[in-house]
N, C-alpha and C positions, 0 to 999 in steps of 0.2 A: 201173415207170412213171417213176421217178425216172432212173434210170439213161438210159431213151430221149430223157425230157428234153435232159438233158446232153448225149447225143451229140448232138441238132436242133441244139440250140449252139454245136454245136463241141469239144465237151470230148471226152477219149475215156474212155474204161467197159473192163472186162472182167470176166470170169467169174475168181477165181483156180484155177491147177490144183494141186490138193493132193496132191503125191507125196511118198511117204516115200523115202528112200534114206540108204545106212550112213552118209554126211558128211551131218550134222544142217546143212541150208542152207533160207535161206529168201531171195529174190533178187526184185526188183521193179523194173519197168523202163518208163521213161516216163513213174514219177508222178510229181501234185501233188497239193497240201491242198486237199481237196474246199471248206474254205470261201473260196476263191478263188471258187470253181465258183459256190457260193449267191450271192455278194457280185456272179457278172456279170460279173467281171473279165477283160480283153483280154489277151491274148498272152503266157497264164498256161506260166512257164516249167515244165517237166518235166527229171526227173532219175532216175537210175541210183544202188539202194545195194540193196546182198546181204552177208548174213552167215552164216557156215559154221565148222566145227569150225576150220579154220586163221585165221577173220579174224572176232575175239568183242568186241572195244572202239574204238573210233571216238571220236580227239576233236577236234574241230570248235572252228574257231577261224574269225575274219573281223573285215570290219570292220561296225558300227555299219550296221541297215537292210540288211545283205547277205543277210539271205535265211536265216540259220538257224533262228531260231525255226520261220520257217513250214516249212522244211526237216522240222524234227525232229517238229513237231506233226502233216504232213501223213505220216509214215512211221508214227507211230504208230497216226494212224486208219487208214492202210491195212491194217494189222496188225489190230486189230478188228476191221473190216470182214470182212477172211477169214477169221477166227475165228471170226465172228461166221453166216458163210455168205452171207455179203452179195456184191455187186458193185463192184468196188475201182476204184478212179478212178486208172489204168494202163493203158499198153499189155498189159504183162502179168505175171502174179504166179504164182510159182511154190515148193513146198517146203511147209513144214511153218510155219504160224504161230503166234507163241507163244501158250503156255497163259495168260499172266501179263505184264500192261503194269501198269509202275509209273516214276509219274512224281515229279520234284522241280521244282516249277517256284515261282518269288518268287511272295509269295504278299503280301495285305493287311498294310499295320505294324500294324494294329491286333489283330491276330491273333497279334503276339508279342508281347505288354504280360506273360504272365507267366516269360516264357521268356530277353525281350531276341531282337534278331534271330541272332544266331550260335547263342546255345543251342535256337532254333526250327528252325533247321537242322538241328543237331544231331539234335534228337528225330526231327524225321523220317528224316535219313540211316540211324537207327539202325533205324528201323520197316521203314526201304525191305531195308536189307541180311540185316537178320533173315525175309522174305518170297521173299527171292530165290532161285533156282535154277538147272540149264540151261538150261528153258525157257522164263527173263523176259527182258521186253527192260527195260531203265531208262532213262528220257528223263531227264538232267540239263540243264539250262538256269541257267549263274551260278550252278552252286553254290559258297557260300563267299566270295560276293562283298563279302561283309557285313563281311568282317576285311581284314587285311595282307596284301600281294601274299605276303610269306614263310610268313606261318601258313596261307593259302589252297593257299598250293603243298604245302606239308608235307602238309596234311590230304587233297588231293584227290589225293595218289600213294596214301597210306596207304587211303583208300577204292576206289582205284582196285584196289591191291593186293589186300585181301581178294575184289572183284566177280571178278577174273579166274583167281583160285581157287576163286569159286565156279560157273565157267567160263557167265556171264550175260554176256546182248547188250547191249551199252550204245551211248546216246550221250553224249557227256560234251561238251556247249555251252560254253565257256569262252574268259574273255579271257586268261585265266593264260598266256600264249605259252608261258613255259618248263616247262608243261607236258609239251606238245609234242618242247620240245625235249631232255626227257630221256627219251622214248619207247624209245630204244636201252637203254639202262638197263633200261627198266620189262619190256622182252620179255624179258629175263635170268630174271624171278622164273618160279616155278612156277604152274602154271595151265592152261587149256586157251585153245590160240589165243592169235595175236597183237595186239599192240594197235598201231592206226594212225593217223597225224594224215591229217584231211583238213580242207580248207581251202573257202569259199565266192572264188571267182573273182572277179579283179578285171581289166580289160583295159580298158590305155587311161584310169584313172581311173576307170572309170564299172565298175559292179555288174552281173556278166551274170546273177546268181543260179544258179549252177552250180556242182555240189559237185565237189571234184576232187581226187585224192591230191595231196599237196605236202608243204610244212611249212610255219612259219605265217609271214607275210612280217611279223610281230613292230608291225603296225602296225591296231590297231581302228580 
């Protein structure tokens, strides 16, 4: 009933189709973050993201308000959703969804009074990667944002490193540009799948909120 909802609305809806096949892909096409949808919101942009045995890490760079978070929050629901056996707010979803969503996302300061904020990270960085497998997805959002552009760099290859050995779906949200820009490097290590920068589009100045391969134009 929900789902019809939406469509009266305007929004679109689909059934996901769950096919196994040998290249472990899972591809989604057309969506957005359903809570655009509750919130009523006008001329709610849609986007295009698929991951598969050759393309396992995604890191997501933009500026400030362009669109990631809800980017990354609205893939993830989609993902439970068809997990979940639900109707996915898509044109259309396809592949095998994962067993296992784990997220890192800033959290309350008062919740690291025993930790301080970097070792709060930490613990969870550690919970998340000790949990993970082929078939998790890991939503990062500013992890590491808490320290020095160089210690955040160090640390978020070094995490990067072990996830892509543990050949897990990731998005990895980050201002860290030169992240990015050592991606050529980081495809070198061992692992399953490549790891990609994409970027939230910017034309004209103005935020189309469209996700799109690039590298990162080094300006939040």
């Amino acid at each position: 009933r929900y789902a019809e909802k939406l469509e009266e609305r305007g929004y679109r809806t689909c059934l996901p189709d769950i096919v196994k096949t040998e290249n472990k892909k899972w591809e989604v096409k057309d969506f957005y973050n359903i809570h655009l949808a509750m919130l009523r919101e006008k001329n709610v942009v849609e986007n295009d993201f698929s991951f598969s045995d050759e393309e396992r890490i995604f890191v997501l760079t933009g500026p400030n308000r362009g669109g990631k978070t809800i980017l990354e929050q609205g893939l993830g629901l989609v993902s439970l959703m068809a997990s979940a056996g639900l109707f996915v707010t898509a044109g259309s979803c396809s592949g095998i969804p994962f067993s296992n969503i784990l997220t890192h996302f800033p959290i309350d300061e008062n919740l690291t009074i025993n930790y301080g904020r970097l070792g709060e990270e930490a613990k969870r960085v550690r919970e998340i990667v000790s949990d993970t497998d082929e078939d998790t997805l890991v939503l990062f959002n500013e992890t590491y944002s808490t320290t020095s552009s160089s210690d955040a760099l160090y640390l978020s290859e070094d995490l990067l490193h072990i996830l892509k050995d543990k050949g897990a779906a990731v998005i990895f949200n980050t201002h860290i540009h030169e992240l990015a820009k050592d991606i050529p490097e980081m495809n070198a290590w061992e692992g399953k799948g490549k790891i990609i920068s994409v970027i939230m589009e910017i034309k004209d100045n103005v935020n189309t909120f469209k996700v799109k391969r690039a590298e990162p134009d080094y300006c939040s």
